[in-house]
TORLUM-752695 format. One line per 8 residues: number of its first residue (from 0); their letters; for each residue x, y, z of C-alpha. Coordinates in steps of 0.05 Angstrom, whole numbers, plus 5000, padded with zeros to 4 digits. Example, Ala and Ser with C-alpha at 12.3 -4.5 7.8 and 13.67 -1.06 7.14 Angstrom:
% TORLUM-752695
0	as	5246,4910,5156 | 5273,4979,5143
//
This chain:
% TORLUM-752695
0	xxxxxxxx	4906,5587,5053 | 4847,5567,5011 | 4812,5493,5011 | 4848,5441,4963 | 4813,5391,4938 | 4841,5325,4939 | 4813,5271,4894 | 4847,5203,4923
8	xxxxxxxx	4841,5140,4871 | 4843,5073,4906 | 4803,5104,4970 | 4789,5035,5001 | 4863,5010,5004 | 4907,5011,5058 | 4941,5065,5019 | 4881,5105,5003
16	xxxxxxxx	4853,5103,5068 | 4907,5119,5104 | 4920,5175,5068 | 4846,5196,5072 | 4848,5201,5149 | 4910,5238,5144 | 4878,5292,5107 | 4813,5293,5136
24	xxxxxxxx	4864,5305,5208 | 4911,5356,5170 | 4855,5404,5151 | 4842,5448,5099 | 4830,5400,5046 | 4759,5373,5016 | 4768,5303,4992 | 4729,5258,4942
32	xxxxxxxx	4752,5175,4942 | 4746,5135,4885 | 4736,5064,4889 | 4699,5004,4852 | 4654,4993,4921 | 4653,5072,4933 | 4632,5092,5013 | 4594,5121,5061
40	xxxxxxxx	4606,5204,5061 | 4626,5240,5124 | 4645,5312,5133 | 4688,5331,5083 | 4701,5267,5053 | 4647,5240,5000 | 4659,5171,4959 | 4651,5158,4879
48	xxxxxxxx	4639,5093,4863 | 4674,5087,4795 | 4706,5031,4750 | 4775,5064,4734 | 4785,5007,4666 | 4710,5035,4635 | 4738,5104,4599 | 4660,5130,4596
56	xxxxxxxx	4641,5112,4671 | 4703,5152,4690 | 4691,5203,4643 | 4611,5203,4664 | 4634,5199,4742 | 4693,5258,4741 | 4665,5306,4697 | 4637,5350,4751
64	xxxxxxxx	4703,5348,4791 | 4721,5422,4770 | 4749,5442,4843 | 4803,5382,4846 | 4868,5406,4857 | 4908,5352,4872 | 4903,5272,4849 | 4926,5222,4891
72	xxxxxxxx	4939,5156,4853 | 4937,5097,4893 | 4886,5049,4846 | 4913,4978,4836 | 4885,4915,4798 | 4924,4854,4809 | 4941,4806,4758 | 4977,4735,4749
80	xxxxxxxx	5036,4753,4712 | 5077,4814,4705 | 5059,4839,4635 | 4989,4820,4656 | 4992,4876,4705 | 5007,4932,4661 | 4945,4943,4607 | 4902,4954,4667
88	xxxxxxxx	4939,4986,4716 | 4968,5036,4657 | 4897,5047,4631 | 4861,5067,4697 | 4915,5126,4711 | 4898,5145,4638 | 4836,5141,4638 | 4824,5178,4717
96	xxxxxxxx	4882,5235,4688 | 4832,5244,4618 | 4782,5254,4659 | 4804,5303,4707 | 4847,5337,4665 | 4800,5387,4624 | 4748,5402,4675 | 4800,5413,4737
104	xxxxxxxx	4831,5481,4712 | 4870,5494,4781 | 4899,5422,4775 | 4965,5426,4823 | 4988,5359,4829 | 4991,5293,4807 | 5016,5242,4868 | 5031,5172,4831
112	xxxxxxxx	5047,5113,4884 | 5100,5059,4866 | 5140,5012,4897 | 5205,4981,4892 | 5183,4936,4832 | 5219,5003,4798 | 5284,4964,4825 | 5270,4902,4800
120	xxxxxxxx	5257,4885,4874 | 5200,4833,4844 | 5246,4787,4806 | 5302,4772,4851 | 5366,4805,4881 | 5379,4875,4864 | 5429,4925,4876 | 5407,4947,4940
128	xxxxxxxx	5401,5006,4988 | 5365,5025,4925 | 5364,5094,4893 | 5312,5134,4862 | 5372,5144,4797 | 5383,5078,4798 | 5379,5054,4717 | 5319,5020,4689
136	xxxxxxxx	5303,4942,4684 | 5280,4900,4631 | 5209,4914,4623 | 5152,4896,4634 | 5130,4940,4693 | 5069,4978,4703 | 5111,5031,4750 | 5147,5049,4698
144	xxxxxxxx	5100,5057,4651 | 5058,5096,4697 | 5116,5146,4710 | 5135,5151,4648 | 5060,5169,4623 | 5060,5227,4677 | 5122,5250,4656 | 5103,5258,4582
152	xxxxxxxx	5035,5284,4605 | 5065,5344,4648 | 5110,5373,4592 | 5086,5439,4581 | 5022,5433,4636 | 5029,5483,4698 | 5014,5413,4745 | 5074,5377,4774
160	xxxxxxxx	5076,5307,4788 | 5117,5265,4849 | 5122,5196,4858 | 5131,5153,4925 | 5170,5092,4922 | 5153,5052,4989 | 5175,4982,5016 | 5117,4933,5044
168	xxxxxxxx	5064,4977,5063 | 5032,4963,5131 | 4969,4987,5165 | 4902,4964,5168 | 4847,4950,5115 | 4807,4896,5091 | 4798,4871,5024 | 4864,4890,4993
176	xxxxxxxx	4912,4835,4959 | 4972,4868,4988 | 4965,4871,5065 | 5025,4840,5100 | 5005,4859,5173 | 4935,4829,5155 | 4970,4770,5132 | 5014,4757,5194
184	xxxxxxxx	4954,4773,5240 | 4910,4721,5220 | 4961,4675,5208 | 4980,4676,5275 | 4906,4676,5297 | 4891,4615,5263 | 4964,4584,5303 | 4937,4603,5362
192	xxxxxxxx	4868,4577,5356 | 4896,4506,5332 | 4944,4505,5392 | 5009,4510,5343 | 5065,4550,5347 | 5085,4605,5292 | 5124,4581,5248 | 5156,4616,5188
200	xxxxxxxx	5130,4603,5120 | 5181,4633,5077 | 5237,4609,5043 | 5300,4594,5081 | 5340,4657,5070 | 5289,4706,5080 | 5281,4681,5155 | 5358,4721,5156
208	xxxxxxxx	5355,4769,5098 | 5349,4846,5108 | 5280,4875,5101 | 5248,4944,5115 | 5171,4972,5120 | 5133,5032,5110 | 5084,5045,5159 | 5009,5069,5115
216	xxxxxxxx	5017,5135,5169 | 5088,5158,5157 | 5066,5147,5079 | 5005,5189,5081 | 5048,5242,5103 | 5103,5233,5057 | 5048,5231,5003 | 5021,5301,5025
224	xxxxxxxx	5089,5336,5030 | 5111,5314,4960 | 5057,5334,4931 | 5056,5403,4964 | 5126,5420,4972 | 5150,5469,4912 | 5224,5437,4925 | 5203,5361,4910
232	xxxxxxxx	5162,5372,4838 | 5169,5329,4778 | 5210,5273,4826 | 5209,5207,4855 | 5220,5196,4933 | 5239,5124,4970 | 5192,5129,5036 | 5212,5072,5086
240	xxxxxxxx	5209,5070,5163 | 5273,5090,5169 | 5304,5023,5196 | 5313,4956,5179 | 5304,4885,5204 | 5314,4806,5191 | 5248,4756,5213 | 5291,4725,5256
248	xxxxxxxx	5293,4771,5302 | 5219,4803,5288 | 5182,4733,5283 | 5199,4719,5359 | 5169,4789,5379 | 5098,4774,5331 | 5094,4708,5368 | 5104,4748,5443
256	xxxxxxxx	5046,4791,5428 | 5007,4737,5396 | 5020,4690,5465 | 5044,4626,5427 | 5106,4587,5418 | 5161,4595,5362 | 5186,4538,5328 | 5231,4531,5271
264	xxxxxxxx	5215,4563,5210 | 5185,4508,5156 | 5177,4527,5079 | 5097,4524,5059 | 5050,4553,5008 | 5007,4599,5054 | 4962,4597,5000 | 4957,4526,4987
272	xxxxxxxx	4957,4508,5070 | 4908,4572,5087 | 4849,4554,5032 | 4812,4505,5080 | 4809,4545,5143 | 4752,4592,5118 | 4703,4544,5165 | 4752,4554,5217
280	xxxxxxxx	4755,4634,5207 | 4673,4629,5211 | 4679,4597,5272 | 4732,4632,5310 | 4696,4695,5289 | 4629,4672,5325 | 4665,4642,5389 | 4706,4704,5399
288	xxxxxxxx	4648,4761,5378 | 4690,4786,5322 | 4664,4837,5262 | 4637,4792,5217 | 4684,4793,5164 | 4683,4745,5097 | 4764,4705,5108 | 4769,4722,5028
296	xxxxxxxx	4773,4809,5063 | 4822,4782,5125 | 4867,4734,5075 | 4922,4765,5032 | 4963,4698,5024 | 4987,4709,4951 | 5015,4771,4982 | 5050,4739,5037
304	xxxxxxxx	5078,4683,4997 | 5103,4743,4961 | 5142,4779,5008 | 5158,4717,5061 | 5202,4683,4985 | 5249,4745,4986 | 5315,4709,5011 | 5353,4768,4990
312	xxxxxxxx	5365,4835,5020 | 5307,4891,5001 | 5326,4952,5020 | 5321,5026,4997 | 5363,5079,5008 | 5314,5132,5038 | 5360,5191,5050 | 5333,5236,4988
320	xxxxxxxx	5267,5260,5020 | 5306,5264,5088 | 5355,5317,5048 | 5291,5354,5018 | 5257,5354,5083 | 5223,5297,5105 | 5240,5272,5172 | 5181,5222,5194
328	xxxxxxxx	5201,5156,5214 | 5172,5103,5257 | 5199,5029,5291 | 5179,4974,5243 | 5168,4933,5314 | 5130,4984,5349 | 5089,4986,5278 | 5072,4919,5277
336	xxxxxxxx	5048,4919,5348 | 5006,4978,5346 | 4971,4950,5282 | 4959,4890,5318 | 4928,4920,5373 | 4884,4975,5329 | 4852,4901,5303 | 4839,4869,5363
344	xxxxxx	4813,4940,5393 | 4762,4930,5325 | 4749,4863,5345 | 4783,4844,5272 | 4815,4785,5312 | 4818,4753,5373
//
């Protein structure tokens, strides 16, 4: 089989990233990462650093991307409001596909990653396990759009298009405003280094509410098998752990591995109680050797205020890819703890 060349926007992401490792380990692929900050090139992997929102610097920066075979879209700019999100996060996958477009001839693929905001997961309860048919929402919703865009774009092109639908995306990297593992890791750092106990910081419900993950390995894979599977073209795939879970009974377990106390969950703004410890990040960072990492690349709060307010169910119904194929799955506790671990092991925390 001859060398694909994978062009992966959003390279510095937890998404990106992942998925970069997992095709640097798969083989058989060259791979080029786009990202604001760009990188430091390594075997087959080389970094562009590229604003995505600047139609000329991506036009300048892709036009000698003629071997690109397959684009994996995983570029995100975040945004205070909901229609906020869209202009930008619709113009960057415009702008990187009228780029790429003319000069890649043997274009394959275009891999767009979503989320459950497709559901309406964002605004409150939804009909859940959800399905990838499940009918549309009141807009706005940069997903959508996104999709949408693709589809049009494809008609009549030989490329195909999938998109991946996962839950909370887990796995390790720094900088990125949606990092839940990140979140719970230094929260529970920063507990432990002020002799507290973990509490949780969500809203009542969602202490007993159903919940799943998607591990940032399982979804690399999943990303690569849509996108190279002839049975899976031109669709949409929900990409979860493949179980599910209520803080309740995972909070307890975080805390074990953490070695501190559980107390009773109590309702706070993690980003209105978290924006004064950056002195004590600094010096926790010093007194246990850590990587000297800025707390505004550790801190996701936003995020985790996010996801820790859901007091409803949020759940998808993953059984499509299993039917076309796809049988990866992981714990969602086992997950956690291994993620945990890979930080300490990089000296990320204490």
């Amino acid at each position: 089989m001859s060398t694909r060349t994978a062009l992966v926007a959003g390279a510095r992401g937890v998404i990106g990233g992942n998925l970069i490792n997992h095709l640097q380990a798969e083989g058989g692929w060259n791979i080029i990462g786009l990202s604001r900050r760009g990188g430091e090139d390594s075997g087959k992997v080389r970094h562009i650093a590229v604003d995505l929102l600047d139609t000329q610097d991506t036009t300048d920066k892709l036009s000698a991307l003629s071997d690109v075979t397959h684009v994996f879209y995983a570029a995100y700019q975040d945004r205070p409001s909901w229609a906020e999100l869209v202009p930008p996060n619709l113009a960057m996958l415009v702008n990187t596909i009228d780029a790429i477009e003319p000069v890649a001839t043997g274009l394959e693929h275009v891999s767009l990653m979503q989320g459950y905001k497709v559901y309406g997961a964002h605004l409150g309860p939804f009909s859940s396990p959800a399905k990838e048919n499940d009918p549309p929402h009141m807009p706005p919703e940069f997903n959508v759009d996104q999709q949408q865009f693709l589809e049009s774009r494809q008609n009549g092109n030989a490329w195909t298009w999938s998109a991946l639908r996962p839950s909370v995306v887990c796995g390790i990297g720094l900088g990125n405003p949606m990092n839940l593992a990140m979140v719970i890791a230094i929260y529970a750092s920063i507990s432990k280094e002020l002799g507290i106990p973990l509490r949780f910081p969500g809203k009542p419900g969602a202490y007993n509410s159903l919940i799943e993950m998607t591990d940032a390995g399982v979804l690399a894979k999943a990303t690569v098998w849509a996108a190279t599977n002839p049975d899976t073209v031109n669709q949409a795939f929900n990409i979860t752990n493949g179980d599910i879970f209520r803080w309740s009974s995972m909070w307890p377990k975080i805390a074990a591995f953490f070695d501190i106390e559980v107390a009773p969950p109590l309702p706070m703004s993690l980003t209105d109680i978290m924006a004064d410890k950056q002195d004590l990040w600094d010096r926790m960072v010093t007194r246990h050797g850590l990587q000297t990492t800025p707390y505004a690349d550790v801190s996701s709060w936003p995020f985790g205020d996010f996801v820790f307010a859901w007091d409803y169910d949020v759940l998808a119904d993953g059984s499509k890819a299993r039917r076309a194929g796809f049988h990866e799955y992981v714990e969602t506790e086992s997950m956690f703890m291994k993620i945990f671990t890979d930080l300490r092991d990089q000296r990320i925390i204490p």
